[in-house]
N, C-alpha and C positions, 0 to 999 in steps of 0.2 A: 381434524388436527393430525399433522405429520404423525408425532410422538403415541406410540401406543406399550402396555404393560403385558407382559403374560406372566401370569404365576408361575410359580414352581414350589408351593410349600405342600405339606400333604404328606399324603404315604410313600416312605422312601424304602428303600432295601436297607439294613446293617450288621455288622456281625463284629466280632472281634478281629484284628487284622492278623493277618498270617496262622489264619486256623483255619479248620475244616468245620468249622462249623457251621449248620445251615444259616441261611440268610432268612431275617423275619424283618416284620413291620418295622419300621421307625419314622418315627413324625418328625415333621419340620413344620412351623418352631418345635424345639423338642429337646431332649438330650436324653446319654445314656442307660442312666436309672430309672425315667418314666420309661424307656422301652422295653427294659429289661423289669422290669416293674408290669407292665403290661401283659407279658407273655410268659407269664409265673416264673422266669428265671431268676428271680432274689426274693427276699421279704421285704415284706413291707416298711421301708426304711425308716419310719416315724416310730412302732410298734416297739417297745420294751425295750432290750438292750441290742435289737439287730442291727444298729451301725457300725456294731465292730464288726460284724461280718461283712461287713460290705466295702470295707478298706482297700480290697485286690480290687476295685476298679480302677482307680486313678492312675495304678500301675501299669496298664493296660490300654495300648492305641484302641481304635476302631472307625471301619471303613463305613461311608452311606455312601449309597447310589442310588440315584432313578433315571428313567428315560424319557426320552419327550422326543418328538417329529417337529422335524423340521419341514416345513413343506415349500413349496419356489416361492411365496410370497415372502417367508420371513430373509431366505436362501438372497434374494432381490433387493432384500432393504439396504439400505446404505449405510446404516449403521446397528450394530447389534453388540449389546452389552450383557455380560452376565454381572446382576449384583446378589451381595451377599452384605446383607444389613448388619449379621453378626455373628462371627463366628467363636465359639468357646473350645481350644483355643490356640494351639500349635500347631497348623494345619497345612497338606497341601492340597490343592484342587487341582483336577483332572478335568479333561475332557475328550472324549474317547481316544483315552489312553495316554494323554499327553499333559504332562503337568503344564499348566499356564500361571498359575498360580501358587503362594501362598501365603502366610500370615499368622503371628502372635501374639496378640492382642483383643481381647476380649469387646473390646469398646469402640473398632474402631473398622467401617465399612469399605468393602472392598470388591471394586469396581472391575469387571476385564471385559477387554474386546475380544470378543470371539467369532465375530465375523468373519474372518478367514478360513476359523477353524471348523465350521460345521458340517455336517454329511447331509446330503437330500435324502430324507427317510427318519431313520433313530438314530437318535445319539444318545451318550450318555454323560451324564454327569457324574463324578467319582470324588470325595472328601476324604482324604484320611485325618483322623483326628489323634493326634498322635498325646502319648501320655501325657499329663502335666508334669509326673515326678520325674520323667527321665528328663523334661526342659528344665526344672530346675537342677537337677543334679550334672547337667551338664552347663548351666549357669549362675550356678553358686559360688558366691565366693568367700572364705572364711574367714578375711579380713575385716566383714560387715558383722554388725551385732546382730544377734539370736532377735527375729520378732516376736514381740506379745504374746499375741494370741493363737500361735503355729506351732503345734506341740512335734510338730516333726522337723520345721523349720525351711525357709527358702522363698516362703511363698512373694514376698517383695522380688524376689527376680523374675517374675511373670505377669503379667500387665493381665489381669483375670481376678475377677471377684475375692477379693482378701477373704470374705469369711465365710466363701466358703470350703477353708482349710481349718475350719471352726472358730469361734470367738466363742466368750465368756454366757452366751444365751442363745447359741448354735452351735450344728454338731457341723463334723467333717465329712461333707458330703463333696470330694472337688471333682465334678464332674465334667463330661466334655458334652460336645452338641451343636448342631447349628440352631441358635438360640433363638435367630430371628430372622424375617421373613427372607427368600430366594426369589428372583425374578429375573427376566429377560426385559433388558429394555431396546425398542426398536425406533429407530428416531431415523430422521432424515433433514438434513442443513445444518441444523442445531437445536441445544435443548438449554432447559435454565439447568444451570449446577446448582448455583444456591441463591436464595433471596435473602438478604439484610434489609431489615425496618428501623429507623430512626424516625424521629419526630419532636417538632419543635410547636414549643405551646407559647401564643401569646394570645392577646388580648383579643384580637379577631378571627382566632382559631386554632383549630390543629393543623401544621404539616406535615403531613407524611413524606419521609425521603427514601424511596426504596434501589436500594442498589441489588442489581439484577446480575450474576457471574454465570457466563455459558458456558456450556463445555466445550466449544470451540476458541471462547477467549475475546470474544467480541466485546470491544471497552466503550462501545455505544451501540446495545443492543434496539433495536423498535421496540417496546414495550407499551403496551396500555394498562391501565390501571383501573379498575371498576371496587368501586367501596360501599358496603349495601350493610344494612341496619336494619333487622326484623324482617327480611325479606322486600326492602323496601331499595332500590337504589338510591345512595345521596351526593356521589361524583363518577365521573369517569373524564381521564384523563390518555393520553398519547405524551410518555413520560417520564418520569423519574420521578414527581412529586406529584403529587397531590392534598387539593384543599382542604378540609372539614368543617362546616364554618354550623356555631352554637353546638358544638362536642356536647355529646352526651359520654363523659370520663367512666372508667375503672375503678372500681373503689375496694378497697379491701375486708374481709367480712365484721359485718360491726360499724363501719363508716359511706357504707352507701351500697349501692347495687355494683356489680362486677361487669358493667356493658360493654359487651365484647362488638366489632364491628368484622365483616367478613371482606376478605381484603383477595382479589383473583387478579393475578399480574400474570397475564397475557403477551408471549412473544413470538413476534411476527418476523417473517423473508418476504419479501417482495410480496408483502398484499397476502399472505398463506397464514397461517396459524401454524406455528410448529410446536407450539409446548404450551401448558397452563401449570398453573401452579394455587394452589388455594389456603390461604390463611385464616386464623380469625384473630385479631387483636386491639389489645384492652388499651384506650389512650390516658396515658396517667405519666407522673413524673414520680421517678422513685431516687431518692437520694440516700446516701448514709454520711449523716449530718455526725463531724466528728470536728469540735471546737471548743478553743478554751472557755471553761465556765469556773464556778467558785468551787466545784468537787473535784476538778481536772480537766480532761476532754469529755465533752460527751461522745455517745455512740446509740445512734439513735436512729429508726428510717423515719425519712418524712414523704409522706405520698401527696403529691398535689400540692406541696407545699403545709399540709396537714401534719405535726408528728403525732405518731402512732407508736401506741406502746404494744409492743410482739406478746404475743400470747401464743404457746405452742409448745410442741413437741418434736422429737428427734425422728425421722422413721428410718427404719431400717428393709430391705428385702421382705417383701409380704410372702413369699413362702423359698425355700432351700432348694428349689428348682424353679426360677422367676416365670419360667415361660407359661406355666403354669397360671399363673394371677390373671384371671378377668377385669373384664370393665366394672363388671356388677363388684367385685369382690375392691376394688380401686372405691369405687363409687359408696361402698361400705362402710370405709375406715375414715376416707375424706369427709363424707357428709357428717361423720360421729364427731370430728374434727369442728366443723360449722357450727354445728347440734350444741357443742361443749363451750362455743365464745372466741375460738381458738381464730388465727390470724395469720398462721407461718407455721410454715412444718420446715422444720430441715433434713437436708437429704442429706445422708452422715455417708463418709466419705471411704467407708470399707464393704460397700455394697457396689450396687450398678447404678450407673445412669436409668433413671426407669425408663418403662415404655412413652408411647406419646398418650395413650389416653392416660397415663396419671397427672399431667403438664394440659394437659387439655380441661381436666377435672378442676385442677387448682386453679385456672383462670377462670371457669364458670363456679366457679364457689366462692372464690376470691379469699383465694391461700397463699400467702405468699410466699416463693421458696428461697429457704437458704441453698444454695447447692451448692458444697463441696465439692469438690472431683476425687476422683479417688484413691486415695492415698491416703491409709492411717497405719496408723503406733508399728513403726516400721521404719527403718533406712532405707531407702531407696535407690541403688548405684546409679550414679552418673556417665554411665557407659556412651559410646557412641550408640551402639544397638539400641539400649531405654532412651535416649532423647529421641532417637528418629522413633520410637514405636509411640512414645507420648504425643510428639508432633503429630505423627497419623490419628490418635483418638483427638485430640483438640481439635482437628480438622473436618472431625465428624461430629462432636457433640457440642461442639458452642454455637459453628451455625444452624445445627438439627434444634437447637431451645432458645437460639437468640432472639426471636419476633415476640416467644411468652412473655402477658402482661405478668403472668403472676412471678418470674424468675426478678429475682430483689438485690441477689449478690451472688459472686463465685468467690467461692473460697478456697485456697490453696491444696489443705488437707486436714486431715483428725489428728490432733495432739503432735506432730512429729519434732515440733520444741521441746514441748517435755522428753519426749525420748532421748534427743539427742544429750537434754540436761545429763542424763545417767547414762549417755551410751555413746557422745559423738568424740571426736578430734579433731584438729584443722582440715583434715578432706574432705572427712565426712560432712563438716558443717560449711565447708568449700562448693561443694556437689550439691547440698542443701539449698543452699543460695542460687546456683545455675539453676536451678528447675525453679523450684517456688518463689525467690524474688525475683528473678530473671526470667525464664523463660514462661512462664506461665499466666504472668505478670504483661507480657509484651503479647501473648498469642491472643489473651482476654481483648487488649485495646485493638489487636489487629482485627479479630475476627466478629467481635462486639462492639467495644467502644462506647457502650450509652450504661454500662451497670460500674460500680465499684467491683474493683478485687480487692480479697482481704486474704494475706498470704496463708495464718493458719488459725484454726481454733484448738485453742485459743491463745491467743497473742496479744501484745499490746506495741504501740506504737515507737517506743527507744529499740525494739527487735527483740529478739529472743531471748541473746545471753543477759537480757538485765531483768529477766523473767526471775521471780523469787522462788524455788519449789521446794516444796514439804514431801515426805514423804506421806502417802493415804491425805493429802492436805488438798487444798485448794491448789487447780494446777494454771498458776500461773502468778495468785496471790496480787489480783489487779482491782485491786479496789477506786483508781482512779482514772483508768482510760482501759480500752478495749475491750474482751470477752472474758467469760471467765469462764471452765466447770469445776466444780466444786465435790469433790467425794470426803470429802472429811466426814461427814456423814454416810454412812453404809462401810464404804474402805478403810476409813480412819476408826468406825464406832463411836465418834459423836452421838450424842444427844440430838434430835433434832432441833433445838430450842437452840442450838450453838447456830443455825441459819439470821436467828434474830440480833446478830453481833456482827453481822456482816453487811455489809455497801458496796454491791457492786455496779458497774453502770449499764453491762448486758450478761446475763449469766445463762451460758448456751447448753449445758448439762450438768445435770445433778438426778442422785436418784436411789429410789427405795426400792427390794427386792419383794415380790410378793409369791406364793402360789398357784397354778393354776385352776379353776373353779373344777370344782369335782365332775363336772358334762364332760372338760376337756383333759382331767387325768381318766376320764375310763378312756379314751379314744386310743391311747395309747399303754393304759394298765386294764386286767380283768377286774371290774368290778368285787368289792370286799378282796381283793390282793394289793391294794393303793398302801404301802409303805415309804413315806420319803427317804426314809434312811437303806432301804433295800435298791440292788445295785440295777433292777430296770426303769425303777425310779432318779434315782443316780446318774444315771446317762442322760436324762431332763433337766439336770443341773450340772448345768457347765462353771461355774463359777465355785472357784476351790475356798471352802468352808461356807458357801450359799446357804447351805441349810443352818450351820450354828446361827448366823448373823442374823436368820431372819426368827430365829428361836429368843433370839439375845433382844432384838426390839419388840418382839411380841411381845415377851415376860415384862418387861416397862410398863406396858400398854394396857394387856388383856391377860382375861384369867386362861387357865390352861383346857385346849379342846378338848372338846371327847370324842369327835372323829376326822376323820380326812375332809369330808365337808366344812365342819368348823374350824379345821384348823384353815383351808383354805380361805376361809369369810376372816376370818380373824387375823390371817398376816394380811389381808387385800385391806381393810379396816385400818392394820399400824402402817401399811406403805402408804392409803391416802391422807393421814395425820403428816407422816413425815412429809410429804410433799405438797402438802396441802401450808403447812408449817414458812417452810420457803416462800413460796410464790405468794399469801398474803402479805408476809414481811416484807418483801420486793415491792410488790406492787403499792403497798402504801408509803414507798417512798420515791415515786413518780414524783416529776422529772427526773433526780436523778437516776432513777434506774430505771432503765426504759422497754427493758425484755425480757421475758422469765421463758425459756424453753428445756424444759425438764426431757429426762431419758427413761422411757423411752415410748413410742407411741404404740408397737404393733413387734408380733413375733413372726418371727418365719417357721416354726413348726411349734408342738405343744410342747410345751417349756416352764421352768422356776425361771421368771425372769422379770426385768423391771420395768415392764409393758405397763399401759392402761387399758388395754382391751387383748385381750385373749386372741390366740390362734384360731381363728373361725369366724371371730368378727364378738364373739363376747365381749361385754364390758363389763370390766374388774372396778372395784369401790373408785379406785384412784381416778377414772375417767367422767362417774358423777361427779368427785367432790370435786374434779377441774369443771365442770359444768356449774357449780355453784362458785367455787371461789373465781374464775375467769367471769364471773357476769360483768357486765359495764357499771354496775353497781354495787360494789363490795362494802359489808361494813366488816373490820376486822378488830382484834383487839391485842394488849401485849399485856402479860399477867404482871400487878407486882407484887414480887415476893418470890421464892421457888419453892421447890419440893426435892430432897435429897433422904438420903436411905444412911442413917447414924449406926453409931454402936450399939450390939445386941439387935439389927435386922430391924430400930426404929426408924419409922417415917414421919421424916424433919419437913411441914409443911406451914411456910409463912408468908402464903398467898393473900394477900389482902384487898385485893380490887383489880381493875382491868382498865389500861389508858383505852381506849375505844379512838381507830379512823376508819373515816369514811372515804373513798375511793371510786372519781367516778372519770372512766373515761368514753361516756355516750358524746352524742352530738349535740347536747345540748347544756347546759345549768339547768340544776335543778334545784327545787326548793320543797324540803320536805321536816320530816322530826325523824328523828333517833331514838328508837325508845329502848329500855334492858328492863327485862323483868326479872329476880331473883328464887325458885322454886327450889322446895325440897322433891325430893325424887316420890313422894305418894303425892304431890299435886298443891301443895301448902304454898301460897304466895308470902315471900317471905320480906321482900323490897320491892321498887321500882321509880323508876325514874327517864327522861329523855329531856331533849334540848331540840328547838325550832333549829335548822340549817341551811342556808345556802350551798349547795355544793356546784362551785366552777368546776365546767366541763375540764378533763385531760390535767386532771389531779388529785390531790388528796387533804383531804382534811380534819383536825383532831377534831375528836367528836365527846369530849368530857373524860368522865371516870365514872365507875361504876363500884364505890366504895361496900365492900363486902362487911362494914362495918356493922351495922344492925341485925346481919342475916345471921351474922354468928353466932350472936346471942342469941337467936330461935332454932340454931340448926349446925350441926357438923359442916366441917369441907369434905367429909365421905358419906353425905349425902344433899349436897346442895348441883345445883346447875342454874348457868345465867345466860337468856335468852335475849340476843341483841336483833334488832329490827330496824331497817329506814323503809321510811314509811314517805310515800309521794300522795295524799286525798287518800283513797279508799285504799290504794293497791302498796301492799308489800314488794318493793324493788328488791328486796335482800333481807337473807336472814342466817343467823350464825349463834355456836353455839360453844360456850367456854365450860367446864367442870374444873375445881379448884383441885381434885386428886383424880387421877388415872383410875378409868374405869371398874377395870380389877379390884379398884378396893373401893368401889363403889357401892354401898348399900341397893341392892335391888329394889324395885319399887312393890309391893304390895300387887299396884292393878296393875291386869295383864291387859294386851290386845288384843282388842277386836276390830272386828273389819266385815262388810259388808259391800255387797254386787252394787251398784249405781247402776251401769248397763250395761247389760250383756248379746247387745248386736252380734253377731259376726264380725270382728275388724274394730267395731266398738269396746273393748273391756274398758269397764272404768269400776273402781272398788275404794272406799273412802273406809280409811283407818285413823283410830282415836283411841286413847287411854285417860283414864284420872290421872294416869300416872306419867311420868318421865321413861322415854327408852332413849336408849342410843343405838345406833346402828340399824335400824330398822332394815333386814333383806327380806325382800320377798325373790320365792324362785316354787319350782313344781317337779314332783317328783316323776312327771312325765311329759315336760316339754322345757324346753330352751326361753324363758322369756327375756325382753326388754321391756321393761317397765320404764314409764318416763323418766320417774322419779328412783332411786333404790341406794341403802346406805348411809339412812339420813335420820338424824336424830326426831324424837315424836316427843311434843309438848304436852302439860297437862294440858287438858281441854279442848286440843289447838287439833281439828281433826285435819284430814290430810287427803285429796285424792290424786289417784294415781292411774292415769292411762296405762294398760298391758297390748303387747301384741309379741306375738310368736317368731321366734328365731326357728323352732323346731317344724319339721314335716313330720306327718300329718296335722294340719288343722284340725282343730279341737273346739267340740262345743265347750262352753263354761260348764256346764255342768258336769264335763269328764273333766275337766284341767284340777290337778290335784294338786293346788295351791297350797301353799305355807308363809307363813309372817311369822319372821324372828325378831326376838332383839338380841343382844348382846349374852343377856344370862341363859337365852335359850341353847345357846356354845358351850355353856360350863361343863365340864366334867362334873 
């Protein structure tokens, strides 16, 4: 093959620019603070309250260099290109000595001929990374409104990771770096620039149509085409398209396997091979089905012509220096994702384009992605400068993700409707338009062409100004067509039970604040100095009054901790209620509402924040109880009656039974019973009842009432609990659990827990736990290792024993018989 690569990533030179100071290691990929971070010259920027110290970076250019030989062969080639996959982020490049380059744009690759320019022997390569503050301070403009989450302000004038100038559950780390990979390309004739995949699905197969763009410009390049399946070949073509005939399809997690095909388009000069190029992709049809129905429009994807209802979460930047995130550490959070029922993650649009192994993960898992682009809670000028610099990232990130099976939609940006609601006027919402209806809009069909664009979330289809907004409310208040997030709950201090009053047709964020698990506040507090209200703890809560808000839903929920461990199990316990609350309401009103994607999936360092799985790869209550409520088989219930707090601190409780649905969107009908059993909290069966049911697939269905009538007369609502179950022959599909008063004033039960080894292989743990009595919340954890338990946070029946697979997050491996296991329930928390 003509075309050949040489690295350049690795150990570079860097130093601060225009200093004498010596020159030390710097990696590529890589950036400031990990190198400076490497070679003791800062603290540990996660650790207590050191990020305010480490503010005078962002103020501050700095240079990388390293050298490489050239030798006659490369000296000879006919063509030679220096690429730069990414640079972060006001940059010029050098090459001995000679600026050829530069660029300001985080997102957006950049390509130079340097063949003229090179020396037979060493040369060098030279980056200055010049401050972010002083680009924006030198393109700021004060006409534009103050953004969100930028406590110093400007960051919208710089096309670079919004957050990281801090948001609400990150800190302000805006660091610089070349972020992503450096290389030399050596080619001769020609080479591919980009591959586009299309594909057309009928009855006698799939075709694939691939459009091949060279860097010479060649508008009918030779290309062949070879398409292979388990290492099996199943065509090759001389071509543009090719055939697939008996497609084995893509299917999303939950509706089939994710079969990916590998796709090598080979281009050729006169009989030579000058370039390959290697894909893998998923054949499937993905729509977003938006038509009048009897609720409004729907808003719904259908795959295959299947629809599918979204189960999922938001994610955000997996740590505050990206370059940093592995495959394994990708492969981590994605698979918890799978693990959980989940079916679409969205990639929220105030982080990065991720790498390619997380786009490569989602197709072999079969994730579907929302992907935003990046632009949130911000105005963003419509300058000559920001269109040409957006036009150069579109250029590089819609055909770099255009071939993934698993990319479902692009989305304009994060909330910047609502913003404008409170912040815009006719330019601003003029300038508005030119980017995100207009030009964004057109670059999606130019460069893609086969996904929907959806200009912003959340939006609905009359546009923005007939958007209803509340303040702390629902931000968009679209109960009949398009997207919604919803914070009336946590921003507003709603009730969670206010979610059961709401109908929306896709609700893409909403979300409950938690603590992080006591493994992950020592990482960054001294063990016994873990204070939330002390100010190194305080710097882990970026969100202003975090800590009342999540004190204000505990005290609803649970009684009051007695240490930093319980307090941390006890708010993770009221954020999986509050979000657990939502998404079964939602879900059992499928069709019409066809997506629940709560906020948020993952943190970028150790944090108070509205995760489901902790910084490190923990998993917080709220990512079980998404594992039980996302199952394909939900039974859920809606209380009637309420419970309110009267004159003189009395508790007003006129609960009297539970409507009960069931909720099934597998691949098949099913036919099974419903059963509720009514127990007091020492184990006393107090009712019971169920009903034979049909349940059609990719729906829901009422499933009776569970009349609290009888049970009262043998028993308090502050100490009953009603256990609901569908049952398919032997196997329990689903099981859920209603208490007519909030645990805190729940009578403890008499019998405690126990728990006992099943087996204790190596890589084996399995331990079966049972009570006479009722618990809620069941955690198990070890006061010397990190575990992941299948199961954990889950309520314990009388009689109803329970096992639970263990296996270790923590190094060293541990025999069972060192693991210093513990099983709570909820009273084992009390103060």
């Amino acid at each position: 093959m003509q075309k050949r690569t040489l690295p350049l990533d690795g150990a570079w030179e860097m130093r601060r620019a225009d200093s004498d100071d010596n020159w030390i290691t710097g990696d590529v990929p890589g950036c400031v603070h990990t190198d400076l971070l490497a070679h003791g010259l800062i603290l540990e920027p996660f650790v207590g309250s050191n990020e305010e110290s480490l503010q005078w970076i962002e103020r501050c250019s700095w240079d990388y260099r390293r050298d490489f030989v050239a030798d006659e062969a490369l000296l000879s080639s006919e063509h030679v290109e220096l690429v730069f996959e990414g640079v972060d982020t006001d940059c010029e490049i050098m090459l001995n000595g000679e600026v050829i380059g530069s660029g300001a744009n985080m997102f957006a690759s950049c390509c130079l001929d340097v063949r003229d320019r090179l020396r037979n022997g060493d040369n060098r390569i030279a980056v200055r990374l010049k401050s972010p503050m002083a680009y924006i301070e030198a393109h700021r403009d004060p006409s534009y409104p103050r953004e969100w989450n930028d406590k110093v302000g400007g960051c919208a004038f710089i096309r670079k990771q919004q957050c990281s100038f801090g948001w609400d559950w990150g800190p302000r780390f805006a660091t610089s770096g070349i972020w992503r990979p450096v290389r030399l390309e050596v080619w001769k004739g020609d080479r591919i620039e980009r591959v586009h995949v299309s594909q057309t699905h009928s009855k006698d197969g799939v075709a694939l149509q691939v459009r091949v763009e060279t860097a010479m410009g060649n508008v009918s390049p030779d290309v062949e085409l070879v398409v292979s399946l388990r290492g099996y070949e199943v065509a090759r073509v001389r071509g543009s398209e090719v055939r697939i005939e008996e497609p084995e399809l893509w299917w999303p997690n939950g509706f089939g396997e994710p079969v990916l095909y590998d796709l090598e388009v080979h281009l050729f000069w006169e009989g030579k091979l000058l370039d390959a190029r290697s894909l893998r992709v998923g054949l499937r049809t993905i729509e977003l089905e938006r038509k009048p129905d009897q609720w409004g429009e729907s808003f719904r994807f259908v795959v295959n012509g299947r629809p599918v209802f979204a189960k999922g979460a938001n994610w955000i930047p997996a740590h505050s220096f990206p370059h940093v995130v592995s495959k394994s550490d990708y492969r981590s959070l994605l698979a918890s994702c799978v693990e959980s029922h989940m079916n679409m993650i969205r990639v929220w649009g105030g982080g990065i384009y991720e790498m390619p192994e997380f786009y490569d993960l989602c197709d072999e898992l079969g994730l579907m992605v929302w992907q935003d682009f990046m632009f949130a809670c911000a105005v963003y000028p419509g300058t000559p400068e920001m269109l040409a610099g957006i036009d150069r990232e579109l250029e590089t990130q819609i055909p770099r993700l255009q071939h993934h099976a698993c990319l479902a939609l692009w989305c304009g940006n994060n909330e910047i409707e609502l913003y404008l609601q409170h912040n815009g006027n006719d330019r601003l919402r003029a300038e508005y338009m030119e980017i995100f209806e207009e030009r964004l809009a057109r670059r999606v069909d130019e460069l893609d062409g086969t996904r929907p664009y959806w200009r912003s979330s959340p939006t609905k289809p009359e546009g923005y100004l007939n958007l209803n907004i509340c303040p702390n409310g629902p931000m968009g208040d679209i109960p009949d067509a398009g997207d919604t997030h919803d914070w009336t709950v946590w921003h507003g201090l709603a009730a969670p039970e206010y979610f059961q009053n709401t109908y929306y047709r896709f609700i893409s964020e909403f979300g409950m604040q938690s603590y992080p698990s006591y493994e992950v506040a020592c990482q960054f507090i001294p063990e016994g100095r873990i204070n939330v209200f002390g100010k190194d703890f305080e710097t882990h809560q970026k969100h202003e009054g975090g800590n009342s808000k999540i004190f204000h839903y505990l005290s609803q929920r649970y009684p009051f901790p007695k240490d930093y461990r319980s307090l941390a199990y006890l708010s993770q316990l009221t954020q999986a209620w509050a979000i657990r609350t939502g998404v079964e309401h939602w879900r059992s009103h499928m069709p019409r509402c066809m997506g629940v994607i709560y906020w948020q999936l993952n943190d970028c360092w150790p944090v108070s924040s509205w995760s489901s799985i902790d910084f490190g790869g923990q998993w917080k209550a709220l990512q079980y109880q998404m594992k039980r409520s996302f199952s394909p088989v939900l039974v859920t219930a809606r209380a009637e009656g309420t419970t309110r707090v009267g004159v003189g601190n009395e508790h007003i409780n006129t609960i009297s039974g539970y409507h009960l649905r069931v909720i099934n969107d597998s691949l098949a009908d099913i036919t099974g019973v419903c059963e509720w059993q009514v127990f007091d909290v020492d184990g006393a069966l107090l009712d019971r009842g169920g009903q034979e049911m049909l349940l059609p697939q990719n729906t829901g269905v009422a499933a009776g009432m569970v009349d609290l009538t009888k049970a009262l007369e043998l028993a308090s609502r502050f100490g009953m609990v009603v256990r609901v179950v569908f049952r398919s022959g032997d196997e329990i599909l689903c099981e859920n659990a209603f208490t007519p008063c909030p645990p805190r004033l729940m009578t403890a039960s008499a019998h405690p827990l126990h728990w006992r080894w099943i087996n204790r292989d190596a890589g084996k743990w399995e331990i079966e736990i049972s009570s006479r009595g009722y618990h809620h919340g069941v955690y198990l954890f070890a006061d010397n290792a990190v575990l992941h338990p299948s199961d954990n946070y889950f309520d314990l029946f009388p009689g109803v024993s329970k096992r639970i697979a263990i296996r270790l997050r923590s190094e060293p491996v541990l025999a069972a018989d060192d693991l210093e296991l513990r099983v709570w329930s909820v009273w084992d928390a009390a103060m």
